[in-house]
C-alpha positions, 0 to 999 in steps of 0.5 A: 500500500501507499500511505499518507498519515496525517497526525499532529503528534510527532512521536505516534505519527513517526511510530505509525510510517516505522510500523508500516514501512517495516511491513512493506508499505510505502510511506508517501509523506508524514505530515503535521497539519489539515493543510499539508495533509490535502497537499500530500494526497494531491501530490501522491496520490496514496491507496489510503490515508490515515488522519487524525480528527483533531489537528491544526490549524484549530485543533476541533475537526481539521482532519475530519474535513479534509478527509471529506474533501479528499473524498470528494477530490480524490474517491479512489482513496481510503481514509482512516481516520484515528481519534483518542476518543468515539466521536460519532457526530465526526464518523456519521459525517464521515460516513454520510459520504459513503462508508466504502473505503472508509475507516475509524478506529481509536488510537489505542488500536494501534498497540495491535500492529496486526489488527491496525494493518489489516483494518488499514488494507480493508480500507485502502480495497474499498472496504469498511473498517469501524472500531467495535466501540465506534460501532457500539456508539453509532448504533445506539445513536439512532431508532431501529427502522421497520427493515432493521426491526425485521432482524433476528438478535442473531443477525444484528450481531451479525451485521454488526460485526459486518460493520466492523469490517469483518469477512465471513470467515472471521464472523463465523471465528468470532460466533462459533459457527460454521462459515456456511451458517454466517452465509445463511445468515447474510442472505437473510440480511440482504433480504431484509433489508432489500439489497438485491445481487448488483455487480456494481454495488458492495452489498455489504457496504449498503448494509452497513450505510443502512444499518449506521443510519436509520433516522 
């Protein structure tokens, strides 16, 4: 992957470009500030980024508004946006973009190199990568639609951890089950929720953007 990180604090941003050097990533550019970081991307173009939400110049939501306009300016890049704290109305402003490519995970996650990358890679391939606590929070945000009511306990588990990022395979690891049960189990998801097979839209995607946001 190419990567640019965007992250104010000097230690943690040159701790993040050793890690993922060290893994065979190529570290376009490391930078300090909102500004740099649109600079950056424009003038790399990475598969992804990883941005902090609270950065310079005012230090509330710098990051997070350059991350949507390098969504908007630039769709084939992912970005994962890195918060010390859940900041939902940040990740639901994020999200109401699209959430194919997108991430958020607290920077704690860091300390688990391995889960850091591969959520990391999820994002830079078009996919999802949610923080289980970003989540939890987001999906206690808002009412349960007539769709989402239909779902078994179950299958809201389920989209949950779809929701997290997390394939088949590691559903049916986290649940106990068998991958063909996971399977049964998002057939009947998409069927709930009205997301007929399309080959040119990430069903899983629609399901979590579905499941995220029910006003």
């Amino acid at each position: 992957m190419r990567v640019v990180i965007a992250e104010d604090a000097a230690i943690l941003r040159e701790l993040l470009a050793q890690m993922l050097t060290m893994r065979g990533h190529e570290v376009c550019a490391t930078v300090a500030d909102a500004d740099a970081f649109r600079e950056a991307v424009a003038a790399h173009r990475p598969d992804v980024t990883v941005v902090d939400i609270r950065m310079p110049p005012t230090h509330t939501d710098d990051g997070l508004r350059a991350a949507i306009d390098i969504r908007r300016e630039h769709p084939g890049t992912g970005v994962l946006l890195f918060s010390q704290y859940v900041e939902t109305k940040y990740a639901t402003r994020l999200l109401a973009e699209g959430s194919a490519g997108v991430g958020y995970l607290l920077k704690e996650r860091v300390s688990n190199v391995a889960e850091f990358t591969d959520a990391l890679s999820r994002v830079a391939s078009g996919g999802t990568a949610l923080d289980p606590e970003v989540v939890t929070q987001l999906a206690g945000a808002g009412r349960r639609t007539e769709e989402l009511a239909s779902l078994t306990g179950r299958e809201r588990v389920v989209l949950t951890l779809m929701a997290e990022g997390r394939s088949n395979a590691a559903i049916a690891q986290s649940l106990h089950v068998s991958a063909g049960t996971v399977e049964k189990h998002v057939a009947a998801i998409f069927g709930k929720l009205g997301l007929p097979v399309s080959e040119d839209r990430n069903r899983r995607v629609l399901a979590v953007i579905r499941y995220l946001h029910r006003d």
